[in-house]
N, C-alpha and C positions, 0 to 999 in steps of 0.2 A: 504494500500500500504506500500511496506517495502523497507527502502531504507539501508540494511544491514550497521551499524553503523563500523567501526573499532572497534577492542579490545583498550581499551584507554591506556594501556601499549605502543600503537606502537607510536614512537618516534613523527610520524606528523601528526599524530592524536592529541599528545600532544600539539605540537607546535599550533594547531591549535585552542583549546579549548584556550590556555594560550592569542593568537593575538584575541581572542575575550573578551577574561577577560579587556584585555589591553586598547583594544578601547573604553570599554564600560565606564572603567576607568578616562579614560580621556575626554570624553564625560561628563562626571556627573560633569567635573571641568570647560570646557566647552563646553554648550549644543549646540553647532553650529559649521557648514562646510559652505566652501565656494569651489564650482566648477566651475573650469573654461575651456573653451573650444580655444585654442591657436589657431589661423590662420596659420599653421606651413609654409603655403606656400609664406608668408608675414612678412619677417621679422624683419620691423619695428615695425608690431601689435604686434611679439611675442616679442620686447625686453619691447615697453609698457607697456604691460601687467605683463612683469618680473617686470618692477619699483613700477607698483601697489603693487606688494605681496610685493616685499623689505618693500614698506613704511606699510603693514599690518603687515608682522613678525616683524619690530621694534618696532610696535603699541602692540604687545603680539597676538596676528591670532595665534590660535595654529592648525588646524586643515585645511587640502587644498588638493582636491581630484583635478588632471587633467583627463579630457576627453580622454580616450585611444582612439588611431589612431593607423594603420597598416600604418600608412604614417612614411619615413624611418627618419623623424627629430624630432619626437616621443620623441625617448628615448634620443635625446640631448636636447630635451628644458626641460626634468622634472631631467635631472643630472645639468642642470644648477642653475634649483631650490634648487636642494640637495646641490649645492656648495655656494649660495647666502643665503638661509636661512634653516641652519641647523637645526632649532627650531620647524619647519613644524611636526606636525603631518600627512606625506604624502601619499597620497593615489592614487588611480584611480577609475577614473567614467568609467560609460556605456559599462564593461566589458561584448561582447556577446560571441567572439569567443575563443575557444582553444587558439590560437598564442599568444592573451595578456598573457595567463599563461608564457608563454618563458620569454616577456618582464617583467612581477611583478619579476619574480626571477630572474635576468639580475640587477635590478634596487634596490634591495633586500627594497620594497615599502611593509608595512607593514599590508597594508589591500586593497581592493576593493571592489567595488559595480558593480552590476549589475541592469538591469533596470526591471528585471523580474526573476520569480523561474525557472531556466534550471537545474535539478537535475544532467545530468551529468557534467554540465560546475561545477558547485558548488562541487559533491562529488570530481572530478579530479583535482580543487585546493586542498580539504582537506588533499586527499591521496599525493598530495606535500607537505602540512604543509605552505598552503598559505590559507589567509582567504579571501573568498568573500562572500561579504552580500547577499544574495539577496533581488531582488522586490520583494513584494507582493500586492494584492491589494484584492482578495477573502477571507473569512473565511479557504474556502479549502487550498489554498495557506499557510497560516497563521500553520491550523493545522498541511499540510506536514512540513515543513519548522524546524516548531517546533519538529516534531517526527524525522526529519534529525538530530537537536542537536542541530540547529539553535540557538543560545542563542542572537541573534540583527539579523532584518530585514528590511528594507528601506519598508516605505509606497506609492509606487509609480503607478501615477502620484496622491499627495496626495492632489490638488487642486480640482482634479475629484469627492473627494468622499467627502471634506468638514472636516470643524475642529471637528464634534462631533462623526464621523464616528468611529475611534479607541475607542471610550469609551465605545460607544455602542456596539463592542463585548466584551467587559469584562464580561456582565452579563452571555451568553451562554454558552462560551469559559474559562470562568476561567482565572488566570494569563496568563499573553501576552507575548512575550519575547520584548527586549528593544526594541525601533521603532525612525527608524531616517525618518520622516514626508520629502518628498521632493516632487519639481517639480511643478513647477509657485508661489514659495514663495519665497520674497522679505522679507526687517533686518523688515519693519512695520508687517510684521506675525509673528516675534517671539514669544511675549508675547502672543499675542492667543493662538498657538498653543503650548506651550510649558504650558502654562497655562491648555489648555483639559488632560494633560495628556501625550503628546508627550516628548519621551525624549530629543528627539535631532531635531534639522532642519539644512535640506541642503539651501543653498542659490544659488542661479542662478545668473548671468549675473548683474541685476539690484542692486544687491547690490554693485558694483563699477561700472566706467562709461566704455566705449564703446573705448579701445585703436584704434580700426579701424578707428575712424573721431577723434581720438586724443586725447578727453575726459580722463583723466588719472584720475579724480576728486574721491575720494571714499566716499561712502554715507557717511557722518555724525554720523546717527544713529548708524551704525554699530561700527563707533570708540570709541561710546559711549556703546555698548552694551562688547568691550574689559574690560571694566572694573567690567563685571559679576562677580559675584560667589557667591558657592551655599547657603551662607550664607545670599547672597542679596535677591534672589530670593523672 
């Protein structure tokens, strides 16, 4: 299957190769994301939840994907982000439809993910010079993904398939592109998985507490895992 690459001369094809150099970058300094899913309808949970990150980006949090919504207070709770903690390496989750593309360039949000390979949603960011990762979860996945140009793909839902799953295609498949491990993993699956060979883990929910019953509390482990780098490793 052929998914006609651009000429890498063309300007957002450029841009595009460069927002994946970038992230992958900054991933190696450090190897964790944190996503969060706002109540946009409730908005004591979303201020909550604002205070939580405050107190993560003063802690050094470099990395913070929101849950894309078509819901219209979307794109004020993640400019509120952008005005509160600059330092964010900021992104969006669970990119399926076209219209988030409007909102990432609106937002000028420097990467996304998706929860699965949609080869057109993915080439129609490129040919924008916006980068979205996508899912993968199949070998076949993996090798399109890769022959797109893909250079980082999300292993999603990477709970599903277990910590030894990515290593094991290494023998078949050759070099792998980077891989950010996500989806029912909690700051105690780091070391695992980042340990088999994963480069990166997203973190869900569990790793700060639940601002909807109030809980503002952030795991521990996590504030202690701020203190990474790749020197520690």
């Amino acid at each position: 299957m052929t998914y006609g690459l651009l000429n890498t001369s063309d300007s957002n094809h450029s841009k595009w190769l460069a927002r994946q150099e970038a992230i992958i970058a900054s991933l190696r300094c450090q190897p964790f994301l944190l996503v969060v899913r706002p109540q946009l309808d409730d908005p004591l949970n979303s201020q909550r939840l604002l205070d939580q990150l405050k107190v993560l980006h003063d802690a050094g949090l470099r990395h913070v994907e929101v849950a894309w919504s078509s819901h219209v207070g979307w794109r004020r709770f993640v400019r509120e982000i952008q005005g509160c903690c600059p330092g964010f390496y900021l992104g969006a989750a669970s990119v399926v439809a076209m219209e988030a593309l409007q909102d990432l360039h609106e937002l000028d949000l420097a990467y996304a993910m998706a929860p699965c390979w949609d080869p057109s949603l993915v080439g129609a960011a490129r040919d924008r010079g916006q980068l979205l990762i996508p899912g993968v979860l199949s070998p076949t996945e993996v090798q399109q993904t890769t022959a797109f140009g893909c250079r980082l793909v999300k292993l999603f839902p990477a709970v599903t398939v277990g910590v030894t799953y990515w290593k094991r295609l290494e023998a078949p498949m050759g070099p792998l592109p980077f891989v950010v491990a996500a989806g029912g993993l909690a700051t105690s699956d780091l070391s695992g998985w980042l340990g088999a060979g994963h480069d990166a883990v997203a973190l869900g929910r569990r790793a700060i507490g639940d601002p909807a019953v109030g809980d503002q509390a952030v795991d521990p482990e996590l504030l202690g895992w701020l203190n990474w780098s790749p020197t520690s490793a």
